[in-house]
C-alpha positions as CSV (number, residue, x, y, z in Angstrom):
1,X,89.1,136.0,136.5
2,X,89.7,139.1,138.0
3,X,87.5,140.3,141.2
4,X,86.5,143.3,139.2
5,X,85.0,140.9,137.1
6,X,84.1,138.7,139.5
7,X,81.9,141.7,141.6
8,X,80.1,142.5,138.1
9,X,78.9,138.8,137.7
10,X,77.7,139.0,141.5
11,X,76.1,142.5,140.8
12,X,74.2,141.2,137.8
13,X,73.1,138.4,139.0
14,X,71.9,139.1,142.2
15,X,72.3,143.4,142.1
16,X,74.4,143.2,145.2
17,X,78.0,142.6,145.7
18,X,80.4,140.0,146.8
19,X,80.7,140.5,150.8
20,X,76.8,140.6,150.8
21,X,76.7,137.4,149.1
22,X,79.3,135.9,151.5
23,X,77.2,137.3,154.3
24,X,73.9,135.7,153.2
25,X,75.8,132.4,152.4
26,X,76.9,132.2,155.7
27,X,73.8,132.6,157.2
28,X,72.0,130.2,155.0
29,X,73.4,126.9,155.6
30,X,70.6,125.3,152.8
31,X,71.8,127.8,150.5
32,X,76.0,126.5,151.0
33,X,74.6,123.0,150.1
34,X,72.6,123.9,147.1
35,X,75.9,126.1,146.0
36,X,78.3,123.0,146.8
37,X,76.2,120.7,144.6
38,X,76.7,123.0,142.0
39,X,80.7,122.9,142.6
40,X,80.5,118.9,142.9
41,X,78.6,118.7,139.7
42,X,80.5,121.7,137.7
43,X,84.3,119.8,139.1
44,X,82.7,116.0,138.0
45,X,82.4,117.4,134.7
46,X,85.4,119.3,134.1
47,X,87.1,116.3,135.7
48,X,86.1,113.5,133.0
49,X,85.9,116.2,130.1
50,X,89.8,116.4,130.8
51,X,89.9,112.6,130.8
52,X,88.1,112.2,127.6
53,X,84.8,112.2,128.2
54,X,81.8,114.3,126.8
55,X,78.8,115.7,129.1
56,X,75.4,117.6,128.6
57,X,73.1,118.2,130.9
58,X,70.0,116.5,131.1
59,X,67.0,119.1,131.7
60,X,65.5,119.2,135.1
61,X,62.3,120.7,133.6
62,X,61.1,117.4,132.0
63,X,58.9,117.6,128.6
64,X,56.1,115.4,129.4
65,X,56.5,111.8,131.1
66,X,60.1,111.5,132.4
67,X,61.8,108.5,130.6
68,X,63.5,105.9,133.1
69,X,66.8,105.7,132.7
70,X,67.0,109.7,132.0
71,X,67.0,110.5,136.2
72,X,70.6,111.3,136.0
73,X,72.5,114.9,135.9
74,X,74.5,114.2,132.6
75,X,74.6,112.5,129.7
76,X,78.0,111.3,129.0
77,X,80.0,109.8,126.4
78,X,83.3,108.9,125.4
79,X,84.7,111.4,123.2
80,X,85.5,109.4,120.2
81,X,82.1,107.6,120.4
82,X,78.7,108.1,119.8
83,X,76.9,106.1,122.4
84,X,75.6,107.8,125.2
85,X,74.5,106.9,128.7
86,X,73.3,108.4,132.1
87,X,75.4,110.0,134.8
88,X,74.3,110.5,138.7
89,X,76.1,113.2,140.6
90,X,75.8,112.6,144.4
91,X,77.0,114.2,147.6
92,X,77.8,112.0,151.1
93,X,74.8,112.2,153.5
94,X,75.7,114.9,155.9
95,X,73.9,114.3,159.3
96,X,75.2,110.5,159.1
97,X,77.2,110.7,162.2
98,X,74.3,112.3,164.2
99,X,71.9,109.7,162.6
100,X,73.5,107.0,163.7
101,X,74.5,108.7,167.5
102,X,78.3,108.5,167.2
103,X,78.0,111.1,169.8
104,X,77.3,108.5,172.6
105,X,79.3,106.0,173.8
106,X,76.5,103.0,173.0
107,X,75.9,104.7,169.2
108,X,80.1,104.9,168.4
109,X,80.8,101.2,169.9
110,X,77.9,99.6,168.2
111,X,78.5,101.2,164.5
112,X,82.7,101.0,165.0
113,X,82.1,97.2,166.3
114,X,80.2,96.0,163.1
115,X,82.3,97.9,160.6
116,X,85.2,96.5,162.3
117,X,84.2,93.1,161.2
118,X,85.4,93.9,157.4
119,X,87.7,96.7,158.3
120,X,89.9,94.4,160.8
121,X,91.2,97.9,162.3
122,X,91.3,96.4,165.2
123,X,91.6,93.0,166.4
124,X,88.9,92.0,168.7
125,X,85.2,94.2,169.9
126,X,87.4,94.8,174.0
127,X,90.0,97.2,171.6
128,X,87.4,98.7,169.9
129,X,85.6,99.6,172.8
130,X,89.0,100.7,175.0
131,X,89.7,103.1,171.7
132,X,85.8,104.4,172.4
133,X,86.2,104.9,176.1
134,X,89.9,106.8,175.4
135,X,88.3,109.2,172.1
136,X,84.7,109.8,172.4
137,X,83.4,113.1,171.9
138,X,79.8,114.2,172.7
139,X,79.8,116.9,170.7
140,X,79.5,116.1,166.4
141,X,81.6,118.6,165.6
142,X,84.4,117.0,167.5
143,X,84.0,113.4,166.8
144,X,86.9,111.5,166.2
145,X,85.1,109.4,163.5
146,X,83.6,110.7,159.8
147,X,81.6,108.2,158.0
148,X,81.3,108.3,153.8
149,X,78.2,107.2,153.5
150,X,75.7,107.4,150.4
151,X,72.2,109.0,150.4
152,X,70.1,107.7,147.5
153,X,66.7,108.8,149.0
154,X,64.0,109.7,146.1
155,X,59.9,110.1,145.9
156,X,58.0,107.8,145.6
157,X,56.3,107.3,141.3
158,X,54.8,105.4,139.3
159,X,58.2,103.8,138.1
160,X,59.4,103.7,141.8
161,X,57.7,101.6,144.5
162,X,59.9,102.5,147.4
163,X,61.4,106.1,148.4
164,X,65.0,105.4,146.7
165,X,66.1,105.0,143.4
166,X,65.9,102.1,141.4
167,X,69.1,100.3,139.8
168,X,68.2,101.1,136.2
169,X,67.5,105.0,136.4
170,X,71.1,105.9,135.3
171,X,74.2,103.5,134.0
172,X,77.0,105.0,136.6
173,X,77.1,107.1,140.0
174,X,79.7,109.5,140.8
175,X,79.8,110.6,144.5
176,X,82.0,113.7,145.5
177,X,83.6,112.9,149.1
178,X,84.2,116.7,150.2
179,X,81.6,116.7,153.2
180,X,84.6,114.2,154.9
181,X,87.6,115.4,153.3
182,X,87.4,118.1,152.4
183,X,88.6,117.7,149.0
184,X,86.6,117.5,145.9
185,X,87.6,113.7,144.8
186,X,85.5,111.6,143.2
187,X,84.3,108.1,143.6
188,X,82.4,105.7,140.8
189,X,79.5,102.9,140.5
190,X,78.0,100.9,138.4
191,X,74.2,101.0,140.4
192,X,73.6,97.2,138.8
193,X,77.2,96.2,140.9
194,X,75.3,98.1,144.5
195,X,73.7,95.5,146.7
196,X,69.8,96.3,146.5
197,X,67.4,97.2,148.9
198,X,65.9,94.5,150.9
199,X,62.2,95.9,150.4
200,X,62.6,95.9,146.5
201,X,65.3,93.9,144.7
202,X,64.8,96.9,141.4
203,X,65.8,99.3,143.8
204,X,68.7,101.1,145.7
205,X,69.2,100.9,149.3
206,X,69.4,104.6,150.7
207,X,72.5,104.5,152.2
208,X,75.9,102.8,151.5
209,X,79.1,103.1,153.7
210,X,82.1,103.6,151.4
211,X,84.9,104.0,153.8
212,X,85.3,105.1,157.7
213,X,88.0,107.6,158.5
214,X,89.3,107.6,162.0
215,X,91.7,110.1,163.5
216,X,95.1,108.6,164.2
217,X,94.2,105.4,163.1
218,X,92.9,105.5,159.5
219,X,93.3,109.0,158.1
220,X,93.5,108.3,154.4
221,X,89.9,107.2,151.8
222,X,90.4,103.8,151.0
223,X,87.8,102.2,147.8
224,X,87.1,98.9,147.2
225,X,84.6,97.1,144.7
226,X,81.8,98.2,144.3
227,X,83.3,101.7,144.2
228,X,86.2,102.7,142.1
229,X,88.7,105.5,141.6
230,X,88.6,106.0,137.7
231,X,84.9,105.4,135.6
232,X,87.3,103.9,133.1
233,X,87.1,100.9,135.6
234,X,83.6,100.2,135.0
235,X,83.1,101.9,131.4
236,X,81.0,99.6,129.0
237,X,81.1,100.5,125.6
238,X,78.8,97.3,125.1
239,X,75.9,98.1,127.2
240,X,72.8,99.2,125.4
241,X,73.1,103.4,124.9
242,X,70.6,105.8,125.5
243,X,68.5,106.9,122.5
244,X,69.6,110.3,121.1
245,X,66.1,111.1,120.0
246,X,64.8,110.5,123.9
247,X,67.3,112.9,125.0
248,X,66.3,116.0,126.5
249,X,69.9,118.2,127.3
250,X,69.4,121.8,129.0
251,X,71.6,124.0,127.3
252,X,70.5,127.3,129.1
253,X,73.6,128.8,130.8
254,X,71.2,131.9,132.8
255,X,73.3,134.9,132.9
256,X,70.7,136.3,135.6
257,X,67.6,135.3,137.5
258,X,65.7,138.1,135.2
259,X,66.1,135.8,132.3
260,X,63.7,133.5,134.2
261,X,61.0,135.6,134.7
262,X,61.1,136.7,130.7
């Protein structure tokens, strides 16, 4: 696409042109995260269409009661089947090292000490805590340590009884890992394989560390079960599809916010 092109898009969509819009995105940090769920979603899809998968939508404005196992972004198929299931798209939580105070010394030797208990980065808590004292930053944006970690946090419904989602809302969960990387890579679950929340054994606990990157010491993603590379992994062609007749696929593609006020 050429940026003559590109600049009429802009202009009919929003009547301005592209260095305004890169102006007001850079002044609206809610608006960047709205616009790079879009990417995450728009890259998930083009991703598994080019590995033999089929996606539509599913409509965000509901007709009547919301079905359960709809609360996904896509409906998804393999190409040379006919039985469809749901699709969650998710982002990392992006305050997670703030949350958990990585930014002082207590916070960043209490997290690192009981990760390191699986991770075995280091071989006893005295090196984790001489790597602490020799790399802490107090400021987040410095921190030697970035933390993948899941936010599954939903309201509360009729079908839900705690604020997260429960384990039978969709059949797989892809979560795009470019708040830590950088990169838009892709990462898949079966919810029914994630431990569940202690409060509710139908439901999802909000957060999930996938992987811990630290600087100099563990720079590259690494996945293990429950999570997986490829959602060929944890395909199954023999659990129960979703209804075509239930489905409700949004097949707008708005070529300006005037269309929505037709």
């Amino acid at each position: 696409m050429q940026l003559q092109e590109i600049n009429q898009i802009i202009e009919h969509i929003f009547n301005i042109d592209l260095s305004t819009l890169i102006e007001a995105l850079k002044r609206s940090p809610n608006a960047q995260g709205y616009l790079i769920g879009a990417i995450s979603e728009f890259l998930l899809m083009k991703n598994l269409e080019n590995k033999g998968y089929a996606l539509k939508r599913i409509t965000e404005k509901w007709h009547g009661p919301k079905l359960l196992r709809h609360h996904g972004d896509f409906y998804i198929r393999k190409k040379e089947s006919d039985r469809w299931y749901v699709l969650e798209s998710k982002g990392l939580k992006s305050n997670t090292e703030k949350w958990l105070k990585l930014n002082t010394q207590s916070g960043l030797k209490r997290f690192l000490q009981k990760w390191n208990k699986n991770a075995n980065l280091w071989n006893s808590d005295k090196e984790v805590d001489e790597w602490c004292e020799n790399n802490f930053e107090n400021e987040l944006e410095n921190l030697k340590v970035k933390i993948l970690m899941t936010h599954f946090v939903s309201g509360k419904s009729k079908q839900r009884k705690i604020n997260t989602s429960r384990n039978d809302e969709f059949d797989y969960v892809a979560v795009d890992v470019f708040l830590r990387t950088g990169k838009h890579e892709f990462i898949f679950a079966n919810p029914k394989d994630l431990p569940p929340s202690e409060s509710n054994s139908n439901h999802l606990q909000q957060n999930y560390v996938i992987d811990v990157l630290v600087h100099g010491k563990k720079e590259n993603v690494s996945i293990s079960s429950p999570w997986h590379r490829e959602l060929d992994e944890i395909w199954d062609e023999n659990k129960e599809p979703i209804k075509e007749k239930d489905m409700q696929v949004d097949e707008r593609e708005l070529r300006s916010w005037r269309e929505i006020l037709r």
